[in-house]
C-alpha positions in Angstrom: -4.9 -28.8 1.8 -5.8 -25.0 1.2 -4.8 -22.1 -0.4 -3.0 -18.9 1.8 -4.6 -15.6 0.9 -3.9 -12.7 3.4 -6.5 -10.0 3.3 -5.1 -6.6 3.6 -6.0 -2.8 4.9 -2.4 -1.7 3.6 -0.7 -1.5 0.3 2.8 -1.6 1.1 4.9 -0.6 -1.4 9.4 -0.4 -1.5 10.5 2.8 -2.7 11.5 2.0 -6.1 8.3 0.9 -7.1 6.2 4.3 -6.1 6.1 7.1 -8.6 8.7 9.8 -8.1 5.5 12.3 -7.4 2.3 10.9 -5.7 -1.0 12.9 -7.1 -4.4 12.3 -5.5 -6.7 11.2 -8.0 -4.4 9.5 -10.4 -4.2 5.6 -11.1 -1.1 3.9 -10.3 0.0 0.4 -11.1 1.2 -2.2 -8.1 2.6 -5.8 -8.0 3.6 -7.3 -4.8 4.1 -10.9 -3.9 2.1 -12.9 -2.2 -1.5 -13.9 -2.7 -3.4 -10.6 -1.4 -7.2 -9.4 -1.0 -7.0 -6.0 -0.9 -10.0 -3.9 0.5 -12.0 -2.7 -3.2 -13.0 0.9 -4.4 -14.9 2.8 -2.8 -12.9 1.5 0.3 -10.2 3.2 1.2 -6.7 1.0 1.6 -3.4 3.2 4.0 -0.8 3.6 1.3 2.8 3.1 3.4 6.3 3.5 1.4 8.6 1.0 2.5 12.4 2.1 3.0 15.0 0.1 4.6 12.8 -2.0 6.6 10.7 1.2 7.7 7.0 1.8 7.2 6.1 5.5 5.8 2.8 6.1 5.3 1.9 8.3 2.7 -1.8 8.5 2.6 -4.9 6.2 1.4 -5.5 4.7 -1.8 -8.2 2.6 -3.1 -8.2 -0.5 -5.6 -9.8 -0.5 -8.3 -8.4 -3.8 -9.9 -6.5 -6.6 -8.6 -5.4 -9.8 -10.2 -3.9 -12.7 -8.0 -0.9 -14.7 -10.0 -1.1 -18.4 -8.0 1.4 -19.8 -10.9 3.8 -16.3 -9.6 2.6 -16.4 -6.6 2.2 -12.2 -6.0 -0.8 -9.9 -6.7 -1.0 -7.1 -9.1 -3.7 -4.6 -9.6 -4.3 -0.5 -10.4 -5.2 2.2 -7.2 -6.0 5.4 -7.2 -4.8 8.0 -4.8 -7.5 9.0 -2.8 -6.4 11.4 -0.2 -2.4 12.5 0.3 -1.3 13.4 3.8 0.1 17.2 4.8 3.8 16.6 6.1 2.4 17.5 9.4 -0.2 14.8 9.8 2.5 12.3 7.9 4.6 12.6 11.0 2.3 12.3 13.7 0.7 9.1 11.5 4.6 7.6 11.3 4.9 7.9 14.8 1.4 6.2 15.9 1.2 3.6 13.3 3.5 1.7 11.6 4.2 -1.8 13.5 6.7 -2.0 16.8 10.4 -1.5 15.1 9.0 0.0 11.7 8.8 3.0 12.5 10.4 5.6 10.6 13.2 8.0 12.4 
């Protein structure tokens, strides 16, 4: 028997649970489920908005602390926003990257 960890390059995050405005350099709090290993500060992590099934990437982000809840089963941590894309490279980015049928219209 063993444990399921997933190791992640991408904080994905629903809508409701990113901050109305998105500052680089500030800390921001995330929980998501799941038991996740996130890539750690100075590593930078891609941070995508999720909407209605659709991936948005917003820019990078990097952790600076992460807890994993095995009684909850999800993962909770702060980031910091390292680097905030320009609209223009956000849509070239949401048309290249998000997985087949994520993509954001």
């Amino acid at each position: 028997m063993g444990s399921i960890l997933e190791f992640n390059d991408t904080l994905k995050l629903e809508s409701d649970y990113l901050p109305e405005k998105i500052e680089e350099g500030k800390e921001y709090t995330f929980n998501v489920s799941g038991r996740r290993i996130f890539h750690m500060f100075p590593v930078r992590i891609f941070l995508v908005e999720e909407k209605d099934e659709k991936w948005n990437y917003i820019g990078h982000a990097q952790i600076i602390i992460q807890t994993i809840n095995a009684l909850d089963n999800t993962t909770s941590g702060k980031y910091i926003i390292s680097k905030k894309y320009s609209k223009d490279y956000m849509e070239l980015v949401n048309r290249n990257e998000p997985p087949k049928g994520k993509e954001v219209a």
